[in-house]
py3Dmol code that shows the C-alpha trace and the ligand (Angstrom):
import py3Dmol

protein = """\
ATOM      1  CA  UNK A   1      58.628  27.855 151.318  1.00  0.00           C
ATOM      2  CA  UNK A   2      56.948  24.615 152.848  1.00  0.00           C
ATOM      3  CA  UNK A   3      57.938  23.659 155.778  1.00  0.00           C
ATOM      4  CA  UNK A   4      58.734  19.103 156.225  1.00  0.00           C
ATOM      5  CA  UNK A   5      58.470  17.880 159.826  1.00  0.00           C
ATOM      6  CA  UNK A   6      60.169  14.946 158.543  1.00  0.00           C
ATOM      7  CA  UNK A   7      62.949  16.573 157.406  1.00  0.00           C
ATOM      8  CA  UNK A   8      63.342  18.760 159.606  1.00  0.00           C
ATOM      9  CA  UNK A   9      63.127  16.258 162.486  1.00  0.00           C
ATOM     10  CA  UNK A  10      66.252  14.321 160.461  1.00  0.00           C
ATOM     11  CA  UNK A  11      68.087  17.466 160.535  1.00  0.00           C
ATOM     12  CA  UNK A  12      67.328  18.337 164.009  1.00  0.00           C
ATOM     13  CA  UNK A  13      68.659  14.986 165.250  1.00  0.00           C
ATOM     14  CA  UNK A  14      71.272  14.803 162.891  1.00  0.00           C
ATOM     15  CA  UNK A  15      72.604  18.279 164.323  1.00  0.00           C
ATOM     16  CA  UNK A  16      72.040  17.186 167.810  1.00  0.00           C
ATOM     17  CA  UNK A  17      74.119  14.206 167.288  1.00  0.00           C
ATOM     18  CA  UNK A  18      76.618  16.320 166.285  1.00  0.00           C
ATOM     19  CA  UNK A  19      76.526  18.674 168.610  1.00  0.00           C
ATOM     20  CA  UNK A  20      76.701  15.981 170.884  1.00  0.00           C
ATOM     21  CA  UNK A  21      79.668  14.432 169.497  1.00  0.00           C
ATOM     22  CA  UNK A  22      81.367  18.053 169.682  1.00  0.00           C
ATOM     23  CA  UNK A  23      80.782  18.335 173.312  1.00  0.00           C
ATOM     24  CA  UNK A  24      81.758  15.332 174.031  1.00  0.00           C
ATOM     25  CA  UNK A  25      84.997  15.998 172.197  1.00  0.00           C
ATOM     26  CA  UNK A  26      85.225  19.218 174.517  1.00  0.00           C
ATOM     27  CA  UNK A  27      84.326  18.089 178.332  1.00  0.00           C
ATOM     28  CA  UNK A  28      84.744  22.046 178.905  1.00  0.00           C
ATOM     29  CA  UNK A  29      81.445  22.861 177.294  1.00  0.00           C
ATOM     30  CA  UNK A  30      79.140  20.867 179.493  1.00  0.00           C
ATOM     31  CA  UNK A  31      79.938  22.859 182.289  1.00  0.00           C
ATOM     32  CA  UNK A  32      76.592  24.028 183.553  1.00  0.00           C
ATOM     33  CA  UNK A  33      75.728  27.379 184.253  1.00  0.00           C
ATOM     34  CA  UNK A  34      75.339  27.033 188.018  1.00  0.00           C
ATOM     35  CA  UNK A  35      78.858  25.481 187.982  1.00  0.00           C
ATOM     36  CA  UNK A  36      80.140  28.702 185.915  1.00  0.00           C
ATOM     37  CA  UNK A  37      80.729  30.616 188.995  1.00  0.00           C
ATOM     38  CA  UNK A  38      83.337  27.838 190.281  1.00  0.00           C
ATOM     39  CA  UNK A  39      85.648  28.789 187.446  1.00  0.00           C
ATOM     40  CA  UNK A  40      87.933  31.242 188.560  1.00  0.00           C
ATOM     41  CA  UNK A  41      89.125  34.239 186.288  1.00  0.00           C
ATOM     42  CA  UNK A  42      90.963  37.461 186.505  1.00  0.00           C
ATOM     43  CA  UNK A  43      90.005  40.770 185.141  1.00  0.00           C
ATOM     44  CA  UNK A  44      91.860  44.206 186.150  1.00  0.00           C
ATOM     45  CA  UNK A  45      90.537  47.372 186.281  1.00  0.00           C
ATOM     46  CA  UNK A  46      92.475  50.239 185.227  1.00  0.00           C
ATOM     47  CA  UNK A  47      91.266  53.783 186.516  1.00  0.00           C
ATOM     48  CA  UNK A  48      92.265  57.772 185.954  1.00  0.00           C
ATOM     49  CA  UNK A  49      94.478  57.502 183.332  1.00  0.00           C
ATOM     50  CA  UNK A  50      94.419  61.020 182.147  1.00  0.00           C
ATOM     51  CA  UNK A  51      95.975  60.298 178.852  1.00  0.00           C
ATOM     52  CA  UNK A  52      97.680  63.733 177.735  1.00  0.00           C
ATOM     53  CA  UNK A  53     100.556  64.671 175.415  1.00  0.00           C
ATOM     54  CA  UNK A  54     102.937  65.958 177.581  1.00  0.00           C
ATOM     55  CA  UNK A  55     104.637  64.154 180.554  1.00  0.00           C
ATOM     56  CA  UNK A  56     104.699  61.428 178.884  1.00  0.00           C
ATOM     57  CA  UNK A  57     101.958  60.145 179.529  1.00  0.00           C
ATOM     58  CA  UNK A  58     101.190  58.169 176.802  1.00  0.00           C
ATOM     59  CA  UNK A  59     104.062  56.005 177.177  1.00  0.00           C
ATOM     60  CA  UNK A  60     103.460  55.419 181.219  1.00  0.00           C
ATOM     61  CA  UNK A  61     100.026  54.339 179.705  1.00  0.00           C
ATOM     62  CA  UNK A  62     101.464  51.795 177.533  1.00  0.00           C
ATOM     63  CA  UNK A  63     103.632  50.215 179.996  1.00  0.00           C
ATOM     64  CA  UNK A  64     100.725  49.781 182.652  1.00  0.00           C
ATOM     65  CA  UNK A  65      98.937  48.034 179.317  1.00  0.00           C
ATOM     66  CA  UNK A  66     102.362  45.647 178.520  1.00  0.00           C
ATOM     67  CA  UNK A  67     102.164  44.700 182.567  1.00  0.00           C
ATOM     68  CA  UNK A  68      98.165  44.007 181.842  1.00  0.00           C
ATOM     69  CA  UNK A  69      98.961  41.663 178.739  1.00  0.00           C
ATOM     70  CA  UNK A  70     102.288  40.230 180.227  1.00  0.00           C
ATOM     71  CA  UNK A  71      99.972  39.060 183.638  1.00  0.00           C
ATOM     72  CA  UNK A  72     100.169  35.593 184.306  1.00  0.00           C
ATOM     73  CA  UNK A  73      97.635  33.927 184.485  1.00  0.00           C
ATOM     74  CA  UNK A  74      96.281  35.999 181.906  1.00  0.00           C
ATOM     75  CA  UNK A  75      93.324  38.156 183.187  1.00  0.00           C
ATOM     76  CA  UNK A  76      90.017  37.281 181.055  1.00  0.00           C
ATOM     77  CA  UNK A  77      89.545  41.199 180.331  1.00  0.00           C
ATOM     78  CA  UNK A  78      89.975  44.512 181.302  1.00  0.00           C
ATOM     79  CA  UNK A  79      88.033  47.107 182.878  1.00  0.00           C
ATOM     80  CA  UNK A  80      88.753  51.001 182.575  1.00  0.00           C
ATOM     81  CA  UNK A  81      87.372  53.441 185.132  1.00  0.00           C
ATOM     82  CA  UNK A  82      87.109  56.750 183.896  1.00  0.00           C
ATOM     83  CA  UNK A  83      88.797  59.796 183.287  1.00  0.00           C
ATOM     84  CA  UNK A  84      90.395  58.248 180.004  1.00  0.00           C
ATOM     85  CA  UNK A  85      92.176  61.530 178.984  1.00  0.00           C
ATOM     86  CA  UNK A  86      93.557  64.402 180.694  1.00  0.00           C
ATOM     87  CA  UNK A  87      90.367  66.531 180.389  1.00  0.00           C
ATOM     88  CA  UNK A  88      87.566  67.753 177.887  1.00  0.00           C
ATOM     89  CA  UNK A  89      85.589  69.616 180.410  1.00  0.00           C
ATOM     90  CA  UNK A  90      87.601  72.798 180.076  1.00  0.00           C
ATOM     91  CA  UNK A  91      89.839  72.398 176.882  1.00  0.00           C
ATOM     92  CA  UNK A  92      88.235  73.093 173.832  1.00  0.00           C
ATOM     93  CA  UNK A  93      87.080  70.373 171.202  1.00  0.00           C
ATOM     94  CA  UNK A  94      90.625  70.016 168.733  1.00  0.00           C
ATOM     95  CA  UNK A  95      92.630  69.704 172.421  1.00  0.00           C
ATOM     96  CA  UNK A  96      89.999  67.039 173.653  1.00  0.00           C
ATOM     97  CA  UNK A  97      89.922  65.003 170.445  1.00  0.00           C
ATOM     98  CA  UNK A  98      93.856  65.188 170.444  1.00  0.00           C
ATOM     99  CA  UNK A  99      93.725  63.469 173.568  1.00  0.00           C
ATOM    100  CA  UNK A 100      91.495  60.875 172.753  1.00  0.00           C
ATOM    101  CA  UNK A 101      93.156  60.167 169.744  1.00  0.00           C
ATOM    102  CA  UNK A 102      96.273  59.259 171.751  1.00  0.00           C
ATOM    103  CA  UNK A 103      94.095  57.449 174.257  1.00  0.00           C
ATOM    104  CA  UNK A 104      93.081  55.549 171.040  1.00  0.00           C
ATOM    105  CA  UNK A 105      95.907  54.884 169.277  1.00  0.00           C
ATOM    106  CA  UNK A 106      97.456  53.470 172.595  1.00  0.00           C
ATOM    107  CA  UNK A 107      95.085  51.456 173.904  1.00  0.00           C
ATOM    108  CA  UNK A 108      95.479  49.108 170.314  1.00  0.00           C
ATOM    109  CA  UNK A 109      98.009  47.746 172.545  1.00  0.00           C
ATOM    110  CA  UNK A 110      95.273  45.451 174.378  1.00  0.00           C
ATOM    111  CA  UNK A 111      95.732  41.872 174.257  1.00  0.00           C
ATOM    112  CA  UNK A 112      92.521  41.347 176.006  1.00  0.00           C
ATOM    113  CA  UNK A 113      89.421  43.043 175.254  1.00  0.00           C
ATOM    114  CA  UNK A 114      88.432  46.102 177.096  1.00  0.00           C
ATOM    115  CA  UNK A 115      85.323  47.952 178.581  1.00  0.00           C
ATOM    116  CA  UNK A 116      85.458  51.632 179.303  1.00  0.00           C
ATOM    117  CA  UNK A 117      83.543  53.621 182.326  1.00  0.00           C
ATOM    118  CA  UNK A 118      82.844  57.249 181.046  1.00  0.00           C
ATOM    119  CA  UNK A 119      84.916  59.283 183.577  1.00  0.00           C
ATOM    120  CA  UNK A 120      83.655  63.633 184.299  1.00  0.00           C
ATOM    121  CA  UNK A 121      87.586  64.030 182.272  1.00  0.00           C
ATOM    122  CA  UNK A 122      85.730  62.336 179.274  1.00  0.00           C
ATOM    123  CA  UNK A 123      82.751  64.406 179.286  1.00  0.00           C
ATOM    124  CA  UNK A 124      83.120  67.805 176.387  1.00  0.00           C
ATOM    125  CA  UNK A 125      82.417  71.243 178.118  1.00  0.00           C
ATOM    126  CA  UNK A 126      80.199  70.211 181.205  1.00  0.00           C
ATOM    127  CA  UNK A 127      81.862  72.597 183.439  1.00  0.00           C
ATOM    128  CA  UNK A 128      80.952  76.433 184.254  1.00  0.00           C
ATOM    129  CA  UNK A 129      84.526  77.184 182.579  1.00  0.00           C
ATOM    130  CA  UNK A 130      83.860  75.042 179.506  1.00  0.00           C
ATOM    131  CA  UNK A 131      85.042  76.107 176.220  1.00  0.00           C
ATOM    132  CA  UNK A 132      82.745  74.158 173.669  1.00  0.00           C
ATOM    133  CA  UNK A 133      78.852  75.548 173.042  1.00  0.00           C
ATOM    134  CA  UNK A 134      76.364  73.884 174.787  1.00  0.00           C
ATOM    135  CA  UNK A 135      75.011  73.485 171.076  1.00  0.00           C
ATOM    136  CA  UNK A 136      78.238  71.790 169.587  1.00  0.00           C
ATOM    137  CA  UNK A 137      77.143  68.174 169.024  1.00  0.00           C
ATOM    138  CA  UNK A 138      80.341  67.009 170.542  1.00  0.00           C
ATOM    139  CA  UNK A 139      78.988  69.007 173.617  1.00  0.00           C
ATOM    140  CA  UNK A 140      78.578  66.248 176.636  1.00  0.00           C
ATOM    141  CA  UNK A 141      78.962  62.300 175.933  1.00  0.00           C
ATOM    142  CA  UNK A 142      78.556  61.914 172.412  1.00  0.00           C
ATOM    143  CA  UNK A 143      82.742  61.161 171.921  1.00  0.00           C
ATOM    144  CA  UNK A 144      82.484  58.873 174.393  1.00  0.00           C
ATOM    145  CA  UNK A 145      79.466  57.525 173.876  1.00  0.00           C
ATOM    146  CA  UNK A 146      80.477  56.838 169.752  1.00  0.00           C
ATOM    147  CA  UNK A 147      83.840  55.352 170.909  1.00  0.00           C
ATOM    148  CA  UNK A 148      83.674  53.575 173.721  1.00  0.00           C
ATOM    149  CA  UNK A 149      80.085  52.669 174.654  1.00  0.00           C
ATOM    150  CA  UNK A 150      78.898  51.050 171.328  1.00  0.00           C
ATOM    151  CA  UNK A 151      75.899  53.822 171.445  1.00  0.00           C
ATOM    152  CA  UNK A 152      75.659  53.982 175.471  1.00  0.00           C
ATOM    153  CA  UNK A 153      77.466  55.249 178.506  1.00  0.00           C
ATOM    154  CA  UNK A 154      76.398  52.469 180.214  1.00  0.00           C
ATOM    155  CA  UNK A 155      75.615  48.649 180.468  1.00  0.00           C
ATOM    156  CA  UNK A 156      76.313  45.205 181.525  1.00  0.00           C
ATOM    157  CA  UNK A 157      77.182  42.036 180.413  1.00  0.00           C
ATOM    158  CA  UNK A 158      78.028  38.221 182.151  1.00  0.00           C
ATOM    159  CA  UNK A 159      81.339  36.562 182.823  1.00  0.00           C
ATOM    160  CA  UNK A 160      81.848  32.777 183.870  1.00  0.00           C
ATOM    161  CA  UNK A 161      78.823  33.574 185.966  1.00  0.00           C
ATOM    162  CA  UNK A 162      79.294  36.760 187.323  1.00  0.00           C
ATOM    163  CA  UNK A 163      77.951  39.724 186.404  1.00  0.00           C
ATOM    164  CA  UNK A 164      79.228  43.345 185.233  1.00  0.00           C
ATOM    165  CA  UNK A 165      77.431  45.925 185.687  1.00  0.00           C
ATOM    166  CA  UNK A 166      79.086  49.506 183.787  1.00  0.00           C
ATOM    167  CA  UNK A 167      77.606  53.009 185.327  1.00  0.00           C
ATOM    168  CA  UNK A 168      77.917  56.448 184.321  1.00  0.00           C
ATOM    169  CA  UNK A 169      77.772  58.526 187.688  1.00  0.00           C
ATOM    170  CA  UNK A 170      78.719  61.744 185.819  1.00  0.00           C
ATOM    171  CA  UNK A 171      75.066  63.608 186.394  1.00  0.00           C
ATOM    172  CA  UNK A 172      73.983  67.650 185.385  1.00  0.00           C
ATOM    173  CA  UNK A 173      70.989  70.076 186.649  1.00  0.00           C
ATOM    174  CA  UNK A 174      69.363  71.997 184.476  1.00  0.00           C
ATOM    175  CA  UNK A 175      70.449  75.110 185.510  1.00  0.00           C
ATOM    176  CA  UNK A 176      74.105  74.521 186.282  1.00  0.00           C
ATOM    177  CA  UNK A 177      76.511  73.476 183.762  1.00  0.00           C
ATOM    178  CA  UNK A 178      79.111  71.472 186.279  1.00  0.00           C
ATOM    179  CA  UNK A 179      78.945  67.899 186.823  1.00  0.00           C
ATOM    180  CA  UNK A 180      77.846  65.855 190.112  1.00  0.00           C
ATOM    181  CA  UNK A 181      78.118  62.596 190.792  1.00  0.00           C
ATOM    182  CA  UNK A 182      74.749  61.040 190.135  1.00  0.00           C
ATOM    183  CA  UNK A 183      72.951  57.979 188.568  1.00  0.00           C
ATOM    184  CA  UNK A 184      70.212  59.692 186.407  1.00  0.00           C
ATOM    185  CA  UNK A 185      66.170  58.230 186.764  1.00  0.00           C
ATOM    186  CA  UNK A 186      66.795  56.703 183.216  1.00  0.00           C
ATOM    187  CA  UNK A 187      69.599  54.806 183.967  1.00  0.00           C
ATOM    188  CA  UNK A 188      68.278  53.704 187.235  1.00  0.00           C
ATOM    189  CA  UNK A 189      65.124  52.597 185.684  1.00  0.00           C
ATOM    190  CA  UNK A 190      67.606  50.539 183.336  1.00  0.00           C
ATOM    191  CA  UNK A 191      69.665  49.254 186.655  1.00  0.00           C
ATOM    192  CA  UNK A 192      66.326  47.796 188.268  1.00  0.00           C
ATOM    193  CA  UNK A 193      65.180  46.267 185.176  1.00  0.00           C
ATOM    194  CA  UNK A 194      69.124  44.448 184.547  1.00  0.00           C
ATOM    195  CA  UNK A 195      68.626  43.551 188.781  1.00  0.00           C
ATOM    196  CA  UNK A 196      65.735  41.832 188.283  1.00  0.00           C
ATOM    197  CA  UNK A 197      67.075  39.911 185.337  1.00  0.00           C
ATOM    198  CA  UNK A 198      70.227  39.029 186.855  1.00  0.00           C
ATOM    199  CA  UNK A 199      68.509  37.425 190.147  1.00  0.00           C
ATOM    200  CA  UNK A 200      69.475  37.617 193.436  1.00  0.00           C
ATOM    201  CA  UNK A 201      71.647  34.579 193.709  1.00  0.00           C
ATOM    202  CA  UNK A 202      74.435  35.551 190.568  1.00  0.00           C
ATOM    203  CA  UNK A 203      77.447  37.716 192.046  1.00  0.00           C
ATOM    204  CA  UNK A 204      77.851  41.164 190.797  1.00  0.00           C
ATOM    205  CA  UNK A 205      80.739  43.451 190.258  1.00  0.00           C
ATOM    206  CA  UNK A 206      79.848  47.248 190.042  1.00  0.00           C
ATOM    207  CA  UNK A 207      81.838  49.711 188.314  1.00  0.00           C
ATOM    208  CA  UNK A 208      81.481  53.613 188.966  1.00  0.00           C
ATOM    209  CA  UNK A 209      83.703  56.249 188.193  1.00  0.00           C
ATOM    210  CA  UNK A 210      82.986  58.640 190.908  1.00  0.00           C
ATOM    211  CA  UNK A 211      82.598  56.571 194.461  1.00  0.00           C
ATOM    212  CA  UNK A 212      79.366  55.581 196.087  1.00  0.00           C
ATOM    213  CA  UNK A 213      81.835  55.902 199.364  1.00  0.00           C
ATOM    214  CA  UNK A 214      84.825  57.785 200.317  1.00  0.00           C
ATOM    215  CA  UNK A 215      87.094  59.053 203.293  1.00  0.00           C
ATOM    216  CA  UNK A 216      88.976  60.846 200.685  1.00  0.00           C
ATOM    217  CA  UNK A 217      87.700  64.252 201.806  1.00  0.00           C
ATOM    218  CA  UNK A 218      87.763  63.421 205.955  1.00  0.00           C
ATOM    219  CA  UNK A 219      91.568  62.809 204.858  1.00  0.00           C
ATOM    220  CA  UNK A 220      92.108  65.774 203.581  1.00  0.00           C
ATOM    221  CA  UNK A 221      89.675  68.472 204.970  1.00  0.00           C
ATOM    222  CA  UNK A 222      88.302  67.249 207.828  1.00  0.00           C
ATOM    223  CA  UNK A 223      85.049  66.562 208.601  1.00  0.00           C
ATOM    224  CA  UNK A 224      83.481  70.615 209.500  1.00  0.00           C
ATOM    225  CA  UNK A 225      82.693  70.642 205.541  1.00  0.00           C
ATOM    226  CA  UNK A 226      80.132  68.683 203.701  1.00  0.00           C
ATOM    227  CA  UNK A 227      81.684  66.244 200.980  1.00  0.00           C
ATOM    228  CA  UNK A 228      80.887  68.046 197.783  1.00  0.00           C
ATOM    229  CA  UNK A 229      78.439  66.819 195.263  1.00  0.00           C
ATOM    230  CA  UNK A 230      81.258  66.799 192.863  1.00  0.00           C
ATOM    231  CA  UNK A 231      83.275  63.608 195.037  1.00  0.00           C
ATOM    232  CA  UNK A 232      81.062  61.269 195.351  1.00  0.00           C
ATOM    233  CA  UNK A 233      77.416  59.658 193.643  1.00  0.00           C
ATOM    234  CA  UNK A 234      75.085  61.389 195.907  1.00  0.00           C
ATOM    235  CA  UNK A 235      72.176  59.540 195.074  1.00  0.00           C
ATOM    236  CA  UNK A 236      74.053  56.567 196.519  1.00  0.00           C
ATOM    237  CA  UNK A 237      71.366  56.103 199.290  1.00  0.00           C
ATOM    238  CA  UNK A 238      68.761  54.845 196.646  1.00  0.00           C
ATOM    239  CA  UNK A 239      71.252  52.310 195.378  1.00  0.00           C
ATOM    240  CA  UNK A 240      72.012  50.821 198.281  1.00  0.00           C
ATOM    241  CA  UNK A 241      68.713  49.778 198.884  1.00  0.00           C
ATOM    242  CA  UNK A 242      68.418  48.949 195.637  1.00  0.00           C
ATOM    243  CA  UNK A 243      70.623  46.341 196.077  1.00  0.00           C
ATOM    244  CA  UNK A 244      70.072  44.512 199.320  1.00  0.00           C
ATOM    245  CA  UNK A 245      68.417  41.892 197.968  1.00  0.00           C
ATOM    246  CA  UNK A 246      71.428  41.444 195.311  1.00  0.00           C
ATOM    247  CA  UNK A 247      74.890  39.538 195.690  1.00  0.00           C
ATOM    248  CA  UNK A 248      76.834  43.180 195.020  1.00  0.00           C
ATOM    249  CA  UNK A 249      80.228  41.536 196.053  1.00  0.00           C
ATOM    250  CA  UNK A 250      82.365  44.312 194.845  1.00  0.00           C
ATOM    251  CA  UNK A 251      81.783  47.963 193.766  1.00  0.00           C
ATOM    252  CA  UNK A 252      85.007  49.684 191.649  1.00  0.00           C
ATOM    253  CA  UNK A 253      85.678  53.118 191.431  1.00  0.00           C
ATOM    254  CA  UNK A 254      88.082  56.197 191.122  1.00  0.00           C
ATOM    255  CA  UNK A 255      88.006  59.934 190.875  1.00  0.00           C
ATOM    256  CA  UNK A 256      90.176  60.312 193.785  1.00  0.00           C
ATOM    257  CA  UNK A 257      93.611  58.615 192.734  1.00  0.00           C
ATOM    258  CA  UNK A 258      93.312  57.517 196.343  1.00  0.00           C
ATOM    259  CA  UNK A 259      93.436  53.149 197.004  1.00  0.00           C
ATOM    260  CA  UNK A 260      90.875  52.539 199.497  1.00  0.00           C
ATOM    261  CA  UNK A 261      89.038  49.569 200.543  1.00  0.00           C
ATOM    262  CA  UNK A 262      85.588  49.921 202.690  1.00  0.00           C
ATOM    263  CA  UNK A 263      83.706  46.734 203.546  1.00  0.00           C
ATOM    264  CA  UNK A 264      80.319  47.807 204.623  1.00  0.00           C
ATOM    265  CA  UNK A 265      77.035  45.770 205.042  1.00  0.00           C
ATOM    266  CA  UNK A 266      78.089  42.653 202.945  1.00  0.00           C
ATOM    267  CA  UNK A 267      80.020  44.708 199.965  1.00  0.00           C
ATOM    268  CA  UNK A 268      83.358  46.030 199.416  1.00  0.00           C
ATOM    269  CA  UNK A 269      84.020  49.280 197.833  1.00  0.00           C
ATOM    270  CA  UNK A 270      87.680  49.369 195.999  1.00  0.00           C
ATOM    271  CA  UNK A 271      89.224  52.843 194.888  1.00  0.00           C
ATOM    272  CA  UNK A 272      92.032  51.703 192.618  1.00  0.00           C
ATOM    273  CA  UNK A 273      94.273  54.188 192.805  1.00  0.00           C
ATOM    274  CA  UNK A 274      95.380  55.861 189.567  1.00  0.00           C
ATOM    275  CA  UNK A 275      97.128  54.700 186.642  1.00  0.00           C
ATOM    276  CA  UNK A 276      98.730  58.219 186.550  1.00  0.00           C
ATOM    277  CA  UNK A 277      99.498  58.736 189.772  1.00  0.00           C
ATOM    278  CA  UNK A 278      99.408  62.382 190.680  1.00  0.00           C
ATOM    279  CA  UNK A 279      98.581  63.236 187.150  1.00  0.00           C
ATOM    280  CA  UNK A 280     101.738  62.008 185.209  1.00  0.00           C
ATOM    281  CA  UNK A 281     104.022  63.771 188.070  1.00  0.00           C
ATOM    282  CA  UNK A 282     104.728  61.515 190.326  1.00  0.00           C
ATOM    283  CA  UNK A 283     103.291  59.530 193.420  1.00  0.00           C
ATOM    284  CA  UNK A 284     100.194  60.605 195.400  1.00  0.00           C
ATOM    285  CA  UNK A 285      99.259  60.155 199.067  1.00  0.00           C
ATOM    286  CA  UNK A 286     102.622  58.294 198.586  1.00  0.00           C
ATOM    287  CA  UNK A 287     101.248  55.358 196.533  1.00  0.00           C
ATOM    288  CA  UNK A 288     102.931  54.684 193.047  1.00  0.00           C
ATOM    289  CA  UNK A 289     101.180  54.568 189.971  1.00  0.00           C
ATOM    290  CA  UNK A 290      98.829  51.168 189.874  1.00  0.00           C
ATOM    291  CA  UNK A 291      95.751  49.136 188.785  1.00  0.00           C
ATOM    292  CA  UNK A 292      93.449  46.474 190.107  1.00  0.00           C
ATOM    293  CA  UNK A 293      93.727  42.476 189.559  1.00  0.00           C
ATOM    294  CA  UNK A 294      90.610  40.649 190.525  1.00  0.00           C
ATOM    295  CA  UNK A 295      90.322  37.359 191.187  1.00  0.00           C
ATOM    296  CA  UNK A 296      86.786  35.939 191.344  1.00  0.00           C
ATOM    297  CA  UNK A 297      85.843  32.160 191.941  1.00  0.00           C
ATOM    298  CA  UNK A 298      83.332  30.635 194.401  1.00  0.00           C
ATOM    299  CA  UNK A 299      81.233  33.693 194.500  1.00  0.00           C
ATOM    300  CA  UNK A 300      83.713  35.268 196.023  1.00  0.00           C
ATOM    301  CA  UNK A 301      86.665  37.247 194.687  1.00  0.00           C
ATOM    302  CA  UNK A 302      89.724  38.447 195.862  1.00  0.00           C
ATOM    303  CA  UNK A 303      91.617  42.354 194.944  1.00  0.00           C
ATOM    304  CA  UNK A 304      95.711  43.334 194.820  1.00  0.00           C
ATOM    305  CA  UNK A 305      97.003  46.502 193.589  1.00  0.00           C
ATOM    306  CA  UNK A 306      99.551  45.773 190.592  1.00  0.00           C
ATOM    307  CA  UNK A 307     102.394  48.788 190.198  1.00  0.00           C
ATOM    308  CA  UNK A 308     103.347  48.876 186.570  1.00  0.00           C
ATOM    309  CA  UNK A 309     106.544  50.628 187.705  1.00  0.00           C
ATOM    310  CA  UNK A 310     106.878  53.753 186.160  1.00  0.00           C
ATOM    311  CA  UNK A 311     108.778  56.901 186.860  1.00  0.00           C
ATOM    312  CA  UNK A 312     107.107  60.058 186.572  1.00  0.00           C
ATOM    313  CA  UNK A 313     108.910  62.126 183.408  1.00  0.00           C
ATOM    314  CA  UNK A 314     108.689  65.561 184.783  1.00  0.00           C
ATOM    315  CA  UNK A 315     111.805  67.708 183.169  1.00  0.00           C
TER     316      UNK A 315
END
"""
ligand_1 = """\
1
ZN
Zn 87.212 61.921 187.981
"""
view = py3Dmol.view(width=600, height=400)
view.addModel(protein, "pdb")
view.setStyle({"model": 0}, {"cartoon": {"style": "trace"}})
view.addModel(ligand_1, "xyz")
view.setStyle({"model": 1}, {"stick": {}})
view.zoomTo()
view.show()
């Protein structure tokens, strides 16, 4: 087909007129970009859910996702953190999919859309005590991966001028079947490259299952042991310089059910707690079952713990 600059300058103009008109008709879509970040918005971010069929737990889930949708204002989206389901690093494959199935089926629910962190509870048989073959293809990420990452365990995407960015810190050696908490040279090749794209002016929100900083274990044990490479991303050191030239306002996590807030060197590190508390049985380190709200506007952003006010179901 032959192309007619005449033409096609008529419909060019005539579409620009129009397009005009529309905005005109809708003063909120000439808000410029560099304006975008003035908006504010809420997302929440939901972590350790452990979705399981006993306890339950399913229906504690779906009342921390009716306090999500019945929010007001109504958060923009939502944010899980990891650990989805109960476990699939032991349990064999029909037990794992069981649980994701309920995960599933519960989290239609949503009145908001949703973006899931892989969590080491969501990864099949990576454990030394692992049930499913090393050469099952469900072995690893590949449930995950096919249900909640659209074809990736991680990614990031842009928000009213902010920016997301979605890691999976669930790392393996060669030689040793059990997890660590570790941003493999891949994805940290991908992480410079989305860095650089994203400037050093937009503000960005990190999300991690497994913490880039803790106190969790100087809580608990002390301080004569060395935090183990299970408890925290322990290639955190090249991230951090990674990201000194970046606005990193605000780095979300889990793993240790614990709600913690460390402020270090121009960003804060939130632990949200857990949406399952001590597993489905109760309260742990005497905090009640919770999630995140976050408020961002002005490049800046402010965090509350929500209770969804359950009661753990334990007889
Ligand atoms: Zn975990």
């Amino acid at each position: 087909m032959t192309s007619n600059p005449t033409s096609d300058r008529r419909t060019f103009l005539k579409s620009s007129v129009t397009a005009a008109a529309a905005l005109s008709l809708c003063p909120q879509n000439i808000i410029k970009s560099s304006e975008q970040t003035k908006m504010p918005f809420r997302f929440v971010h939901l972590t350790d859910i452990h979705v399981q069929p006993e306890l339950s737990a399913a229906e504690g889930y779906r009342k921390c996702i009716a306090k999500i949708n019945a929010l007001n204002p109504r958060p923009d989206f939502a944010i899980t953190g990891g650990d989805l389901i109960m476990d699939a690093l032991h349990t064999d494959l029909g037990r794992a999919k069981t649980e994701f199935d309920i995960f599933d089926k519960c989290s239609k629910d949503f009145e908001l859309d949703v973006y899931h962190t892989i969590g080491n509870h969501d990864v099949v048989g990576w454990s030394s005590k692992g049930k499913v073959s090393k050469n099952n293809s469900s072995y690893g990420k590949q449930i995950f991966t096919e249900r909640y990452g659209q074809g990736k365990t991680y990614r990031s995407f842009d928000h009213k001028g902010w920016h997301f960015i979605i890691l999976d810190s669930i790392g393996q050696n060669k030689d040793n079947p059990d997890y660590f908490g570790h941003i493999d040279d891949a994805q940290m090749d991908w992480l410079k490259n989305d860095l650089i794209n994203t400037g050093t002016k937009k503000p960005i929100v990190v999300v991690t299952h497994i913490p880039f900083l803790s106190t969790l274990d100087q809580n608990l044990v002390g301080i004569k042991k060395p935090v183990p490479t299970y408890g925290l991303v322990t290639n955190y050191l090249t991230l951090r310089k990674l990201f000194v030239p970046y606005n990193v306002q605000l780095v979300l996590s889990g793993h240790g059910h614990i709600r913690e807030r460390i402020e270090v060197m121009g960003t804060t590190h939130i632990q949200s707690g857990a949406v399952c508390g001590k597993w489905w049985r109760g309260r742990l380190f005497g905090e009640s079952e919770a999630f995140g709200v976050v408020t961002c506007k002005n490049n800046s952003f402010e965090y509350q713990f929500q209770d969804y006010g359950w009661t753990a179901k334990t007889s």
